[in-house]
ZAVO-50629 format. One record per residue: x, y, z of N, C-alpha, C in turn. Coordinates in steps of 0.05 Angstrom, whole numbers, plus 5000, padded with zeros to 4 digits. Layout:
BEGIN
XYZXYZXYZ/...
//
This chain:
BEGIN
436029445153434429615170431629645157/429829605168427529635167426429875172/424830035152423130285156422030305142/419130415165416530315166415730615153/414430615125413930795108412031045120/409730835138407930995156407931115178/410931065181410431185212411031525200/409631705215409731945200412032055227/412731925249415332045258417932195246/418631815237420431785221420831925184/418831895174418632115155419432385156/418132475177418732725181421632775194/423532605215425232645220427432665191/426332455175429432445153428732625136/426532675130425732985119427333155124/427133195156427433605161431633445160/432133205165434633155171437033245139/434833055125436233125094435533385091/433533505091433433825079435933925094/436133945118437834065142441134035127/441633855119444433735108444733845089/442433865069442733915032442634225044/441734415060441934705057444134815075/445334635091447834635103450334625090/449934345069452134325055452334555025/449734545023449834754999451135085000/449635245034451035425045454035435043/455335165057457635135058458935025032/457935005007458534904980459235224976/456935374981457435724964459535794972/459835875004461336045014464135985003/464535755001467435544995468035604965/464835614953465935734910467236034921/465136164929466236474936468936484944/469236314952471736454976474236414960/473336064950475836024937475836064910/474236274896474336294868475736674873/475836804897477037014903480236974909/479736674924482836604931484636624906/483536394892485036314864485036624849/483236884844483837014826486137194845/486437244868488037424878490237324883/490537044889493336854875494636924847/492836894828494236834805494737134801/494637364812493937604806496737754817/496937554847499137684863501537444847/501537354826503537174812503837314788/502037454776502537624753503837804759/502637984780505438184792506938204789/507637894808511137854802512337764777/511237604764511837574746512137914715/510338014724510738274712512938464720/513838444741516538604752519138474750/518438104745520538064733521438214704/518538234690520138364657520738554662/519738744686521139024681524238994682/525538834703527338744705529438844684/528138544671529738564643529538744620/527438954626527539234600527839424611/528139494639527439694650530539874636/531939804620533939964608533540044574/531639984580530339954539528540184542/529040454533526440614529524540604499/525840404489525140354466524140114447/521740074436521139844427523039614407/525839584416527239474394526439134384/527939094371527638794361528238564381/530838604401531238464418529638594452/527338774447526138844470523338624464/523038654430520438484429520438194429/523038174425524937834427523737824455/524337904476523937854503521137844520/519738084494517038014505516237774503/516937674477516237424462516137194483/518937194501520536924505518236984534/518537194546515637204579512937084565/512837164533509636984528509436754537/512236654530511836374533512136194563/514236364571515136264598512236344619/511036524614508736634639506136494627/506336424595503436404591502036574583/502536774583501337034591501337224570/499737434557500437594537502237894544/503638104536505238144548504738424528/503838724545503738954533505239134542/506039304523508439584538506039794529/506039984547504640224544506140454551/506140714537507740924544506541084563/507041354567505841484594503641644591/502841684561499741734553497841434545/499241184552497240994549497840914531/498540854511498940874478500840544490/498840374471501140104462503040134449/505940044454507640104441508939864438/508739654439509739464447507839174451/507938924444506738784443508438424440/507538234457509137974452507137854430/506337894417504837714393506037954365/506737714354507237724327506337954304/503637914312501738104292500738334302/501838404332501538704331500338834337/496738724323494338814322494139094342/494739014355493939114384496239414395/497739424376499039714376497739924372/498540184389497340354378494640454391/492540174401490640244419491740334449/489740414466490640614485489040534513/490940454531489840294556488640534568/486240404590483940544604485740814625/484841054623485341224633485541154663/484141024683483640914702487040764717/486840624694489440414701491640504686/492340644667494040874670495241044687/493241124704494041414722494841244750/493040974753493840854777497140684776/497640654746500540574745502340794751/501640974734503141214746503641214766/501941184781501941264808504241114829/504240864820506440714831504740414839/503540434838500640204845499539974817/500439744817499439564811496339614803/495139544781492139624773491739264764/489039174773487838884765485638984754/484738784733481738944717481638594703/479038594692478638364664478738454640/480138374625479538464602479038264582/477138264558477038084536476238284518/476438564512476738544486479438644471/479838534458481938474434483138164447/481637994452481737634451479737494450/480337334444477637034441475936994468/478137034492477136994512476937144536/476137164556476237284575478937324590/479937474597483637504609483437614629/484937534651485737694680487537854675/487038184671490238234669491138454695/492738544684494838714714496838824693/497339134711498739174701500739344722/503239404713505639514734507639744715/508439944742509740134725512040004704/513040164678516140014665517740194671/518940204677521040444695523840334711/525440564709527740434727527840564751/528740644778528440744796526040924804/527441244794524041414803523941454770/525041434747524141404718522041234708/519841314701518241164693517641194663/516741034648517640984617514440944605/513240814629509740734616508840614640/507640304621507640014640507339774631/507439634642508239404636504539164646/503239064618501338924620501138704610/500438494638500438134634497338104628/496737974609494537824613494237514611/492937404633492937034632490437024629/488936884604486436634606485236634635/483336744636481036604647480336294649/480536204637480235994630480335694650/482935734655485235564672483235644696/483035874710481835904740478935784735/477335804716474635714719474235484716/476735334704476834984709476934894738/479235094751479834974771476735104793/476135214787473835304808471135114801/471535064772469434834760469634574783/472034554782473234254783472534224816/472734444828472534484874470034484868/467734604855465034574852464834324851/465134184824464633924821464733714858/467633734859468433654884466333704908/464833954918463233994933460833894935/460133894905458033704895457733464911/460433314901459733054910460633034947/462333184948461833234976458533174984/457033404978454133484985452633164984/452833044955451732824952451832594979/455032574974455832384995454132475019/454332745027453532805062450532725064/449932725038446532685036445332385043/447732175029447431945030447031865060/449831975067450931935097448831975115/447532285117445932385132443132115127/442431995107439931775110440431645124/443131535124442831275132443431365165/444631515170444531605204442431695217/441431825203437331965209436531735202/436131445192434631285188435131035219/437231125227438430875248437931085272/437631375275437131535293434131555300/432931535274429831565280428831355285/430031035274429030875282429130805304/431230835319432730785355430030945361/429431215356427131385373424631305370/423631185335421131165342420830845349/422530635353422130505359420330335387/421930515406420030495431417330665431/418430985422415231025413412330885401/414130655378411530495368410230215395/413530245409412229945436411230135453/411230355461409030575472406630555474/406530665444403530655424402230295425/403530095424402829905432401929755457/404129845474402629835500400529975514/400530155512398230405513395330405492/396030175478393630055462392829825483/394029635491393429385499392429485535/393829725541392429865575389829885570/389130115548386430165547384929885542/384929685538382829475527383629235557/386329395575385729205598387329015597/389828985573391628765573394628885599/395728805619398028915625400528815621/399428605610401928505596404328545587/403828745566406128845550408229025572/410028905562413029145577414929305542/415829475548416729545535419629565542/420729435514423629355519426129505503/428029685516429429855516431229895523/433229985522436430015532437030345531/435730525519435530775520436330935543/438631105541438431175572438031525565/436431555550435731755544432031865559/430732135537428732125553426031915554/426431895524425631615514425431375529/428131345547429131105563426931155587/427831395599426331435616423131445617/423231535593418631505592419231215594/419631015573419430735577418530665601/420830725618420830565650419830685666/417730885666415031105674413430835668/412830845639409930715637410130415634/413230305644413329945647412530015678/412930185697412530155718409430365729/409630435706405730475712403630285704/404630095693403929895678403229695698/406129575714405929455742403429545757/403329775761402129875783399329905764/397929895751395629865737395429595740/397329405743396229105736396229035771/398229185782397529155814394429175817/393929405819391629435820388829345802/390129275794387529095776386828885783/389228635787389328475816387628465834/388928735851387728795869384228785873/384028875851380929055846378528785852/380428535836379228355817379728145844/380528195858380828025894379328205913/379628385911377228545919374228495914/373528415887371628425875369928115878/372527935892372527705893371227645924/371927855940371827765970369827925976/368428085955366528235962364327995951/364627835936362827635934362727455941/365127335958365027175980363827275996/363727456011363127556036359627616034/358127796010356227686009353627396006/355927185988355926995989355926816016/358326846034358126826062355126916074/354827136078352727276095350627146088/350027176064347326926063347226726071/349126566066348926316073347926316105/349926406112350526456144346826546160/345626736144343326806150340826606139/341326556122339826356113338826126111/341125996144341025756153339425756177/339626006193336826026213334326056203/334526306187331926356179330226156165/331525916147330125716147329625626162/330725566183330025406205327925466228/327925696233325325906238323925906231/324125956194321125926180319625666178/321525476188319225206183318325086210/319725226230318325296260315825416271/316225626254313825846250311725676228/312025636214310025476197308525236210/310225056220309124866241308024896268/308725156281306725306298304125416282/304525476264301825606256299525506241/300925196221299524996225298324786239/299724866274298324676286299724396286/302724306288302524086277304824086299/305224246317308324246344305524166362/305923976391304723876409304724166421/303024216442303324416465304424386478/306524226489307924156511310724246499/310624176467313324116454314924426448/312424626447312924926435314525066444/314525016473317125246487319325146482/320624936475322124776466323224896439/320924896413322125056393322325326388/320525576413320425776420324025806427/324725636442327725606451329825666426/329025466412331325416388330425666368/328725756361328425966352329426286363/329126376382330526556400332926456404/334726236398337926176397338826266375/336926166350337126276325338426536322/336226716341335027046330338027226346/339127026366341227106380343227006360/344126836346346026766333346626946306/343927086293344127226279344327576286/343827636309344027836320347927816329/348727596339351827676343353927676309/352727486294353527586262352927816250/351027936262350528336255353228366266/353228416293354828546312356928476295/358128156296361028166280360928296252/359528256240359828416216360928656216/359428856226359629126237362329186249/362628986261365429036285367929086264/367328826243368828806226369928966201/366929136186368029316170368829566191/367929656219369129886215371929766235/372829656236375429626244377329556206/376629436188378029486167377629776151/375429896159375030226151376230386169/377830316190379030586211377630736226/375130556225373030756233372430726268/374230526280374830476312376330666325/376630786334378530986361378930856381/381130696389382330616415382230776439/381230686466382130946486383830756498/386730866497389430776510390130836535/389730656555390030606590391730396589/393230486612394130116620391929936639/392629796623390829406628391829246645/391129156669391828986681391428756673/392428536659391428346637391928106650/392928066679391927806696390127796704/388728086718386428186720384328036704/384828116684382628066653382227896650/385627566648385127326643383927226658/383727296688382027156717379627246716/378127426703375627536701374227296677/376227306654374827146646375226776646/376426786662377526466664375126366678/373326556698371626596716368926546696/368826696680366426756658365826446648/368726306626368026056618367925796625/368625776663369325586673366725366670/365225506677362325276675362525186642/362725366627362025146601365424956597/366925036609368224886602369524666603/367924636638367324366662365124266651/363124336625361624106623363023976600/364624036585366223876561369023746567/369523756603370923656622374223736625/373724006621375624176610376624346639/378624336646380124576666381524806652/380425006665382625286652384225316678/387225386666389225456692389125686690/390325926704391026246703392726256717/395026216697397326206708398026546716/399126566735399426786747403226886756/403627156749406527326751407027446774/409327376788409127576807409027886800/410427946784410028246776407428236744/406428356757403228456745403628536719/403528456694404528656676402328836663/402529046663400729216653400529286618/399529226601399129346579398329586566/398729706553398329956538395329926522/393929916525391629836508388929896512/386529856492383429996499382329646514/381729756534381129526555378429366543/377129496530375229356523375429106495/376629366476377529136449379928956466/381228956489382828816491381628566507/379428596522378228396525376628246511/375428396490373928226463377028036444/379228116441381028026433381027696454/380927676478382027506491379527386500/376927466497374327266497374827146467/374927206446374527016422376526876427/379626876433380626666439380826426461/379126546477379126376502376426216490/373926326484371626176474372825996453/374225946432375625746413377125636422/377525706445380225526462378025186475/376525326493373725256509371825006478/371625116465370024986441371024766431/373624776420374424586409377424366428/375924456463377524266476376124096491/376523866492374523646507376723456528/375623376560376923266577380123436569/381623636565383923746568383423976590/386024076585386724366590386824596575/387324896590387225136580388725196597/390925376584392925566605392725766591/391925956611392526266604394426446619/396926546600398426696615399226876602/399827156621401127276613403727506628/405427556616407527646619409227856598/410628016617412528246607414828126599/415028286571417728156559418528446555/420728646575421528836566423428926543/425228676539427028706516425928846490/422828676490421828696468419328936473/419029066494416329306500414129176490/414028966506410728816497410328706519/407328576525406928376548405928166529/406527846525406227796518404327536526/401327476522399027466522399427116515/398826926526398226726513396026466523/394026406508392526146509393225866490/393825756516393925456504392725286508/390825056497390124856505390724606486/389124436494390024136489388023936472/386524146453384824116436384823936406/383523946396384523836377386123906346/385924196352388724296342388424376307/390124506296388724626270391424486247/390324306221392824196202393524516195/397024426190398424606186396924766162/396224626139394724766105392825006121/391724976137389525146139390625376169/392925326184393525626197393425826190/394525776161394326086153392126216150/390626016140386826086135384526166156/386126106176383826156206383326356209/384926546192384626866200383227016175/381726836165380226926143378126926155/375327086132373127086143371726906138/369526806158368126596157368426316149/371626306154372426086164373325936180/371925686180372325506202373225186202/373825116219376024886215375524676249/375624496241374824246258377424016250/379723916272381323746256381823796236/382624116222383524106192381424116168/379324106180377724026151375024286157/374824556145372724766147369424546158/368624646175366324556181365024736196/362224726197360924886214360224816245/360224966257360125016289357425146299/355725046318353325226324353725516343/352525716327353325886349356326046325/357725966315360226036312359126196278/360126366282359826706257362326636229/364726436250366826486230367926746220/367826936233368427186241371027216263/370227136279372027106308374327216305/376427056286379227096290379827356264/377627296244378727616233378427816245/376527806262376127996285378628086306/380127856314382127866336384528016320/384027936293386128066277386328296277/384228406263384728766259385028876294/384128706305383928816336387528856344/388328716337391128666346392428816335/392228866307394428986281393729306296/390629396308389929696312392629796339/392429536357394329566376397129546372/397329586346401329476337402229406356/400529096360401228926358402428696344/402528436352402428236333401227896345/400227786331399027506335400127186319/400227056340401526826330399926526338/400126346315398926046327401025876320/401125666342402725426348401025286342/400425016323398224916327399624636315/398624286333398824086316396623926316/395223766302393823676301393423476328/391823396335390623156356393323256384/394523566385396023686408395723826416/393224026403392824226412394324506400/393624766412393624996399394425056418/396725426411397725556428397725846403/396226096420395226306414397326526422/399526636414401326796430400127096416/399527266432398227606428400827746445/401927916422403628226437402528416430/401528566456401528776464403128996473/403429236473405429406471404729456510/407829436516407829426540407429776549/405429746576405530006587408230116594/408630416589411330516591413930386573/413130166557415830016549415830206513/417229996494417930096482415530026458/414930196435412330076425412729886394/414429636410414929426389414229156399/414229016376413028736379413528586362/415528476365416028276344416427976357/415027836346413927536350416927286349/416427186377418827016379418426816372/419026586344418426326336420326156361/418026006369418725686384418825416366/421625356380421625156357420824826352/417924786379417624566380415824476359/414124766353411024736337411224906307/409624876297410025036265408125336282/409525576271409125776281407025936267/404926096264404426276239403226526254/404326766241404426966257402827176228/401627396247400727636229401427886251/402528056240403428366249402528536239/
//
């Protein structure tokens, strides 16, 4: 395992972790000397007892220090361990298991005297008159309610402070061990935690400078887990939008890019009109002629305002529909009427095909007729010696009337359907070209016009067969859906 010296997380976790353990185990090291260094003395204490009422036992018929009473003290020295005193009923040693005596004659503590008397067991330490420190106790010597003195054990100290040495020691390494233990678990605990913290701190380095790259990789199902998958998925959505921004940023320079061009092809053409009028160098006869093409110009650039315009505030929301029902055979015969002459000089018939039942649409009559002039004018434009059918009809299943122009034109390659509904583009047999008169606007136009009507729009289109334009509209009174029925003779491409 690897740990990273600097990270001041992790430092500080196995810090407060080991302190936390070493004052835990140490707490629980004391209480455990305490407890069990009280256990062991009130053990060996409630064993002297007994062991001391065994001798009364055996003297409690001796009021007297004889030879075979001190024989007996002798033989408990050995059997208990223990040193072995008789005291009379003023205290006075009278009696002794060691050899030499010494110790006759002195006179046990008034205290533990009167409490033998009393009938009560007395515990005290004593070490003087020994080398060492002694637990002793002492008990009445007496036979029934006769009492004679008492009877005093003393055992070494000694023996208990080994064994309380020896549970210390033991706790010790207890402590040690828990210490060991506690690293290596605070070291695999803090690392699990600051681990994603440092791919955090990493990723959140590489956001600010604009990289979105990084994900941070985790299995945590903790809270940890959960920040992770906050800022892998804020992360997304920062790089969404950055995308975004950066296609945005893209079509904002197409689109000015566009507009110039687009403006810039009259106005040259104007300006070297105007220059050659004013040098004198156009015939007089010839002038109204380029007076002509100039005012076509000034109109061609005047309907690229208009689309422009039309166009941001219909992607800004900034249009309000007024919703009537539309008589939309009405509409198609009004304007079937409108493009017949231009479309008899490129030897072109429009049909209007006609329903017995009228279908009415839900819609703003005006954008709904600008919807169905740009497609009838592209219908008209790019059809020569064919046809145009315009029809339309109620499809109630679906709460739409469903709108369609077809003709027999020369038709759009599949690569570029999808593209027609972009701005300022245009397409001839498949291949973008320019058109006089034409903004390249048109059909982004028909678009937002359609999507405002939740609606939807669809092209059929094959090359050198012609085009078919299918528009749903939300049927008057019907239901307000529209979803586009693919035919399966032609490649279909639809926007909703």
């Amino acid at each position: 395992m690897y740990l990273n010296p600097n990270t001041s997380i992790l430092r500080k976790m196995l810090t407060s972790s080991i302190v936390t353990v070493l004052l835990g185990l140490c707490a629980v090291g004391l209480v455990i000397s305490l407890f069990a260094k009280s256990y062991i003395v009130n053990s060996k204490s409630s064993e002297m007892i007994r062991q001391a009422k065994q001798v009364n036992l055996a003297i409690q018929n001796q009021t007297e220090p004889t030879d075979s009473f001190k024989e007996q003290l002798r033989f408990f020295d050995q059997a208990y361990d223990s040193r072995v005193w008789i005291f009379d009923l003023h205290g006075n040693i009278v009696a002794t298991s060691s050899k030499d005596e010494v110790n006759i004659g002195k006179i046990i503590s008034t205290d533990v005297v009167n409490q033998v008397l009393n009938g009560e067991p007395a515990i005290w330490n004593q070490s003087e008159g020994f080398k060492e420190g002694m637990l002793s106790i002492a008990v009445p010597w007496g036979k029934d309610n006769d009492v004679y003195g008492g009877i005093v054990l003393h055992s070494p100290l000694k023996g208990m402070d080994e064994t309380i040495a020896q549970l210390r020691e033991t706790i010790l390494w207890v402590t040690l061990f828990g210490i060991f233990f506690s690293i290596i678990v605070s070291s695999y605990l803090s690392w699990s935690i600051t681990r994603p913290i440092q791919q955090i701190d990493k990723a959140a380095a590489k956001i600010a400078v604009g990289d979105y790259s990084e994900r941070i990789q985790t299995d945590a199902k903790d809270e940890i887990g959960e920040l992770a998958t906050t800022i892998n998925h804020m992360v997304e959505q920062l790089e969404r939008v950055d995308l975004e921004k950066k296609q945005l940023n893209q079509l904002r320079h197409d689109f000015l890019a566009n507009v110039s061009h687009e403006l810039r092809t009259p106005l040259t053409a104007m300006q070297g009109f105007l220059e050659a009028l004013q040098d004198g160098l156009i015939e007089e006869g010839a002038r109204d002629k380029y007076y002509e093409i100039m005012y076509n110009e000034t109109l061609h650039m005047n309907r690229l305002v208009d689309d422009i315009t039309d166009l941001m505030k219909l992607e800004n929301k900034e249009i309000d529909l007024v919703w009537l029902a539309v008589d939309v055979q009405a509409m198609l015969a009004k304007l079937s009427f409108k493009f017949q002459p231009e479309a008899e000089l490129r030897g072109t018939v429009i049909h209007c095909l006609t329903d017995e039942h009228a279908p009415q649409a839900h819609a703003d009559p005006d954008r709904l007729e600008q919807i169905l002039n740009n497609l009838i004018k592209n219908a008209v434009k790019f059809t020569e010696n064919g046809t145009i059918e315009l029809q339309a009809r109620a499809v109630p299943s679906e709460g739409c009337v469903l709108i369609t122009v077809t003709d027999t034109g020369i038709g759009i390659s599949p690569e570029d359907q999808g593209l027609i509904w972009e701005r300022f583009f245009k397409v001839e047999r498949g291949r973008p070209v320019k058109h006089k008169g034409s903004s390249g606007l048109g059909l982004a136009i028909v678009r937002e016009l359609v999507e405002l009507h939740k609606g939807s729009i669809c092209v059929r289109s094959e090359l050198g067969r012609g085009s078919a334009f299918e528009v749903r509209i939300p049927l008057y009174g019907g239901r307000q859906s529209a979803e586009p029925t693919a035919l399966p003779a032609l490649r279909l491409h639809c926007l909703r």
